[in-house]
C-alpha positions in Angstrom: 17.9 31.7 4.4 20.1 29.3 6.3 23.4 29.3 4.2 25.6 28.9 7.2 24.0 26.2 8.8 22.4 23.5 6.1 23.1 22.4 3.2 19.6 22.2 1.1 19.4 19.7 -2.0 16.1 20.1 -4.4 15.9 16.6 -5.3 16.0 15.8 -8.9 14.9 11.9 -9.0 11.2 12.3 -9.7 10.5 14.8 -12.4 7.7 15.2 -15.0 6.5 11.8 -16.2 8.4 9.5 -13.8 6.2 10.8 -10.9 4.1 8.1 -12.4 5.7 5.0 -12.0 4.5 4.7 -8.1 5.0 5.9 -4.6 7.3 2.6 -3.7 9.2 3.3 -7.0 9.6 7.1 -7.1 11.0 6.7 -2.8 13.7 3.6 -4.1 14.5 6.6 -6.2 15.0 9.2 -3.3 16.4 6.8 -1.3 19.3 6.4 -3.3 19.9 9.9 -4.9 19.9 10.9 -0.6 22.9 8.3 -0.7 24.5 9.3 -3.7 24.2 13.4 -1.7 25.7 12.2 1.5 28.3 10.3 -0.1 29.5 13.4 -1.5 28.9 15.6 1.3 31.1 13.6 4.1 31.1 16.4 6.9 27.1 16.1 6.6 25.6 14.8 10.3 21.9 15.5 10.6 19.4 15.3 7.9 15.5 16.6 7.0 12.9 16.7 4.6 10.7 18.8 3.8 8.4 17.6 1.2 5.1 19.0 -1.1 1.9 16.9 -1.9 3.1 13.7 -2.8 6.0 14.3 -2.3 5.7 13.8 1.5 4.2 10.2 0.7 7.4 9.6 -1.4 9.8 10.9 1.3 8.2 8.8 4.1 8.7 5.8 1.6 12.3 7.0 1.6 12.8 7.1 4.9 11.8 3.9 5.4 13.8 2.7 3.1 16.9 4.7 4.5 16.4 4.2 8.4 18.9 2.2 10.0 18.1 0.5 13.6 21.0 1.0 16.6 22.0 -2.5 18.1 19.9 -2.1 21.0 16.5 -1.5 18.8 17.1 -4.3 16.9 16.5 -6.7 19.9 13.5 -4.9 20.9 10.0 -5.1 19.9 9.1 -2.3 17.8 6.2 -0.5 19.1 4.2 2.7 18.7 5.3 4.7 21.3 8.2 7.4 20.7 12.0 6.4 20.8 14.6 8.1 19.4 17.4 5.6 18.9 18.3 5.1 15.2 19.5 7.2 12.5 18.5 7.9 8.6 21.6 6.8 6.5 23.6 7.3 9.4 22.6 10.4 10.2 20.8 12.3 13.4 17.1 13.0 12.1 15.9 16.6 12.8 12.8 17.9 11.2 10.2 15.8 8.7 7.9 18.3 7.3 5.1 17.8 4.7 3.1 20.7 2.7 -0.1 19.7 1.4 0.3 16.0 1.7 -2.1 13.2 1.1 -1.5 11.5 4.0 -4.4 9.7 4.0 -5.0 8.7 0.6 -6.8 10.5 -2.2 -9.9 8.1 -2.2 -13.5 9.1 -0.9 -15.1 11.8 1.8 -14.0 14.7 0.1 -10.5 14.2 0.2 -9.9 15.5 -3.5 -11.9 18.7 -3.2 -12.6 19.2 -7.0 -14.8 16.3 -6.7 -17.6 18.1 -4.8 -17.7 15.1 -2.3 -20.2 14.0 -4.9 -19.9 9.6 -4.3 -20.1 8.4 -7.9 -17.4 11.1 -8.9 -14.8 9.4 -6.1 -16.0 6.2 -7.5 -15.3 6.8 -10.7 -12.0 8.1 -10.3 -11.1 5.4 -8.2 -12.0 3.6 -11.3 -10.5 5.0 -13.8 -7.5 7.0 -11.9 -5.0 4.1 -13.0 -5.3 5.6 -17.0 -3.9 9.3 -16.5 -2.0 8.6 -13.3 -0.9 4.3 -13.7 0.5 3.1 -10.7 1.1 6.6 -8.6 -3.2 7.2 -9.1 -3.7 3.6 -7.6 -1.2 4.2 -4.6 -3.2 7.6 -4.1 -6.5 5.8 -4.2 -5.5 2.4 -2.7 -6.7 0.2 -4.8 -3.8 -1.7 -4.9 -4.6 -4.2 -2.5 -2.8 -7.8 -4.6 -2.4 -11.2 -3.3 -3.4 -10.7 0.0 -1.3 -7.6 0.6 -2.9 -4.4 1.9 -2.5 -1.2 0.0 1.3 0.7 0.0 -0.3 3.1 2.1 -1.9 0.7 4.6 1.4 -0.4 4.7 3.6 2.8 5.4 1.7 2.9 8.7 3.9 0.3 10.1 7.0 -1.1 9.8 6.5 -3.7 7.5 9.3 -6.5 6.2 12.5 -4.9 5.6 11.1 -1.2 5.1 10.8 0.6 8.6 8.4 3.4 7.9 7.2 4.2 11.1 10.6 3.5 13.2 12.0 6.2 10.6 9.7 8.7 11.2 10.4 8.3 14.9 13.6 9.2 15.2 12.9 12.4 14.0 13.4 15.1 16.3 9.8 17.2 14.8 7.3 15.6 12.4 5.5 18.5 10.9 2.1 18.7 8.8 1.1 22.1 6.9 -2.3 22.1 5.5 -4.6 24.2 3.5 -8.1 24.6 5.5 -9.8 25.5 2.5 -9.3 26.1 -1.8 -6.6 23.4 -1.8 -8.6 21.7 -4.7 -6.0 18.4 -5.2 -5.5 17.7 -2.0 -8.1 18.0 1.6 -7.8 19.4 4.8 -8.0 16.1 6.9 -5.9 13.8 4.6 -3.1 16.9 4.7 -3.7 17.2 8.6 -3.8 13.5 9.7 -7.5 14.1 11.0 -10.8 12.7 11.6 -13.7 15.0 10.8 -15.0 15.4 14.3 -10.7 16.3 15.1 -10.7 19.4 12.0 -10.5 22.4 14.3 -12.1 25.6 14.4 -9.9 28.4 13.2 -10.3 32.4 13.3 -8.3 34.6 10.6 -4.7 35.1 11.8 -3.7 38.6 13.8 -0.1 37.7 13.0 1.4 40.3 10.9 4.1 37.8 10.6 1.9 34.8 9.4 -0.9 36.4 8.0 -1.8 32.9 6.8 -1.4 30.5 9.6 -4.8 30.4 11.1 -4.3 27.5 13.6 -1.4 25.3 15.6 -1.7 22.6 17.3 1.3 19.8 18.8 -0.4 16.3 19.0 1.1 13.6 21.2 1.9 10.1 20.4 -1.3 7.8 20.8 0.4 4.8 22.6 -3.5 3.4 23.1 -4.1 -0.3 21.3 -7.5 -0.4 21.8 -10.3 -1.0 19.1 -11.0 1.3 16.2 -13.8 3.7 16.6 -15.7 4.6 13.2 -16.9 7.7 12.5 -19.9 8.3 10.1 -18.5 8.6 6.7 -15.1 7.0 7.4 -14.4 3.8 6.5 -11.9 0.8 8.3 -9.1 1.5 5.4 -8.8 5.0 6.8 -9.3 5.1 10.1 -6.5 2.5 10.3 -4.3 5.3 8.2 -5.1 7.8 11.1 -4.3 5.3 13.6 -1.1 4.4 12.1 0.3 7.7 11.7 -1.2 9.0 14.9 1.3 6.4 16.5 4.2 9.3 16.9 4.0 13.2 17.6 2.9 16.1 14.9 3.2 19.3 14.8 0.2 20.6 12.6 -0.1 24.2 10.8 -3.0 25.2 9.1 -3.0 28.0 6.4 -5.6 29.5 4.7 -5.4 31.5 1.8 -9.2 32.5 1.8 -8.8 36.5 1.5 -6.0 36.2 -1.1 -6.3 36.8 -4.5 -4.2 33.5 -5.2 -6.6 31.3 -2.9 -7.3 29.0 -6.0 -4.3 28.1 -6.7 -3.8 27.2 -2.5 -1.9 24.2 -3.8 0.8 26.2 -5.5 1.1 29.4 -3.0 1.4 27.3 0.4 4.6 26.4 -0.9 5.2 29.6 -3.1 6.1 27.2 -6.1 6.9 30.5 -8.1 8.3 33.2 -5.7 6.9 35.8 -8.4 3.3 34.3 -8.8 2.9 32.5 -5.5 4.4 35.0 -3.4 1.5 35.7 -0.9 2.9 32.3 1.0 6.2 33.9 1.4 5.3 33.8 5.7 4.2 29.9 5.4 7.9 29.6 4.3 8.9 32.1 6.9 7.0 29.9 9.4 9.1 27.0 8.4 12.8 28.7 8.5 12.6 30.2 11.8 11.1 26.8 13.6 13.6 24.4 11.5 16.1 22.7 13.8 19.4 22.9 13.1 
């Protein structure tokens, strides 16, 4: 839709079985096919992702991985309010946007939908998600907490050792979050959203004949406040700390729902119209995107 004006590259780094090895593992990957792009793409100069399920954990990974501090940061404390000095690869950062992303983990309070919300279902599959998923299911459930370290996703809320996860996702120019309200049966609302139950909003079907499907918008600033973590019923330290984290810089957030369509149980697939033939009806989600991508 944009052939004038970016060069788009389908990353090719994480397919079929090796989206198992792990969220740090599969982003190494990214990180270096991005390289291996730029390097041949010289005349590049800004750079964005746009990511689907976990493939938004693996890009923020990447990002980290990729970021590279300007002089002046590098004397500077790193904090959690906004600043845009730095660059990815080298590169000015435009627009980070995820599509159905776990953001919050897969573990407990409903956030994998086809569990009911039932307790000993999410326990179990924290239990046994390490069999059919090995070390990407443990990521997702974070329950990889080893020698004293907190789990990957605990960690991608800061910058932490040589990986600057949250500097990276800083410099971008828009942080974006499109989420299914409803019938996404992989992946929640609020872990998609970057929400606390009491902060899920109350949505009316779309007028838009343009995004028949985008049911809500909102722009939330960067939290700056350090104060003490407020727990809500249900919630538990481990995620209320993920919120926290990630509620550290500015997000766009889109809600879709597919409730009225015919495809609505397949949500997962059609918000990002993974077959344009069978998944069409989230054609305008993908409109949405195009016509508010910076360039």
């Amino acid at each position: 839709m944009l052939p004038d004006k970016v060069i788009v590259h389908c990353s090719e780094s994480n397919v079929s079985t090796l989206t198992l090895d792990g969220i740090d593992v599969m982003g190494e990957r990214l990180a270096v096919e991005v390289l291996e792009v730029i390097e041949r793409k010289p005349s590049v100069r800004k750079i964005s992702f746009v990511a689907h399920s976990m493939g938004g954990l693996v890009a923020r990974y990447a990002v980290g991985r990729l970021f590279r501090p300007s002089k002046s940061e590098i004397a500077l404390d790193r904090t959690c309010d906004e600043d845009p000095r730095g660059t990815i690869c080298g590169l000015e950062a435009m627009n980070f946007i995820t599509v159905a992303t776990p953001h919050l983990g897969s573990r407990g309070n409903k956030q994998v939908p086809f569990l009911f919300g039932v307790t000993a279902f999410e326990r179990a599959a924290s239990r046994v998600i390490h069999w059919i998923f090995r070390r990407t299911g443990v990521h997702l459930f974070l329950t990889d907490s080893e020698d004293g370290k907190p789990p990957l996703l605990r960690c991608m809320v800061e910058d932490y050792g040589d990986l600057y996860f949250m500097s990276a996702l800083r410099v971008f120019k828009r942080r974006v979050a499109y989420s299914n309200v409803g019938y996404d049966h992989i992946v929640g609302w609020r872990t998609s959203s970057i929400r606390r139950n009491s902060e899920l909003p109350k949505w009316e079907d779309s007028l838009s004949e343009k995004y028949p499907h985008i049911v809500y918008e909102e722009y939330t600033k960067a939290n700056v406040s350090k104060g003490s973590i407020l727990m809500e019923e249900g919630s538990d330290i481990l995620e209320e700390e993920l919120v926290t984290g990630l509620s550290c810089v500015s997000w766009e957030k889109v809600d879709v729902s597919f409730h009225s369509s015919r495809q609505r149980f397949s949500a997962h697939s059609v918000i990002q119209v993974k077959d344009h033939f069978i998944h069409s009806e989230g054609v305008d989600v993908i409109q949405h995107m195009i016509d508010h991508f910076l360039t």
